[in-house]
C-alpha positions, -999 to 999 in steps of 0.1 A, spaced: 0 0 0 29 26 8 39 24 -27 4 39 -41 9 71 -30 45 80 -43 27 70 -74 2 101 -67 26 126 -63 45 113 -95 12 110 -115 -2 144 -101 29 166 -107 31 151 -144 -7 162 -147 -1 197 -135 36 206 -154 31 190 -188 -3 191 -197 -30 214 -177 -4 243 -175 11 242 -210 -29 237 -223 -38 266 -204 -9 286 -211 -17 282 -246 -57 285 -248 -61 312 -224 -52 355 -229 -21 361 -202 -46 379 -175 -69 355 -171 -41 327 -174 -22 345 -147 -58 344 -125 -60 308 -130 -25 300 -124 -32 316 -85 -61 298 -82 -44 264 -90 -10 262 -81 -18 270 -41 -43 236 -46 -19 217 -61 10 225 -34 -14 214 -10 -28 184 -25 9 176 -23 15 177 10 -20 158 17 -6 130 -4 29 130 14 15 133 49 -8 104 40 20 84 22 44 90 59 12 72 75 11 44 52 50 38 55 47 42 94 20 15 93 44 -7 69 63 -33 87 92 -39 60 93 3 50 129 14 47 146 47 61 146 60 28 108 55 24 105 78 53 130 106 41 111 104 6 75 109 21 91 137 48 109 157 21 73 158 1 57 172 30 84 197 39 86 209 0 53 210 -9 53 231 26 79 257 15 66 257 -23 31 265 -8 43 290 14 64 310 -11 35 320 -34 24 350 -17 59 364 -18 61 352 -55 26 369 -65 36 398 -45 70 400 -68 53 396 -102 25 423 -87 54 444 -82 69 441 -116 106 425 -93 116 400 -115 148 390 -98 130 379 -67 103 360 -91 130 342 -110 144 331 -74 112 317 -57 98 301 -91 132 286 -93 128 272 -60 96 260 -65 106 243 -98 134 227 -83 113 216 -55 85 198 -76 115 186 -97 132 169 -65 95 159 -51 89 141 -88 122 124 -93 122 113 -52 91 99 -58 99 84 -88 130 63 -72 111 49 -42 98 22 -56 137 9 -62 142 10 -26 
């Protein structure tokens, strides 16, 4: 069972990053794409951490769950935390037109679903 939800992050950050952003991106006008965007990505940071605090349960109710298992479902929780948290500061800095401080926080909230996605991705191989 502890394996099903690594398979939900993995599965749910493919979803959001390569299809219902680039489709929106591309079918919707830039201000009501940005509205969107703000609506979504606070849900999706959240259903994130749901899925990892749910996925620590199931490996702490595993008998044979490795260390890494628990590392793997902690460091979902704790980015999907920090990536959730940073959006006001990130809309705040596209608001304000401050692009070096946007290109720092969606950088390390890229970087964060990219290390959530490939985490994920390895646990099964442990």
């Amino acid at each position: 069972m502890h394996y099903y939800f690594p398979g939900m992050v993995v599965g749910l950050i493919l979803m959001q990053t390569a299809i219902v952003a680039p489709s929106l991106f591309r079918n919707l006008e830039i201000e009501v794409f940005g509205k969107v965007i703000r609506d979504l990505w606070p849900k999706f940071f959240l259903a994130l951490g749901l899925i990892g605090t749910l996925s620590l349960v199931s490996v702490y109710l595993q008998e044979d769950s490795e260390f890494i298992h628990y590392g793997i479902a902690g460091l979902t929780v704790i980015l999907s935390a920090i990536c959730y948290l940073i959006i006001p500061a990130t809309n705040k800095a596209t608001d304000e037109g401050n692009e070096s401080l946007f290109r720092i926080l969606h950088r390390v909230s890229v970087t964060s679903t990219v290390v959530m996605l490939i985490s994920n991705i390895l646990y099964v191989f442990f």
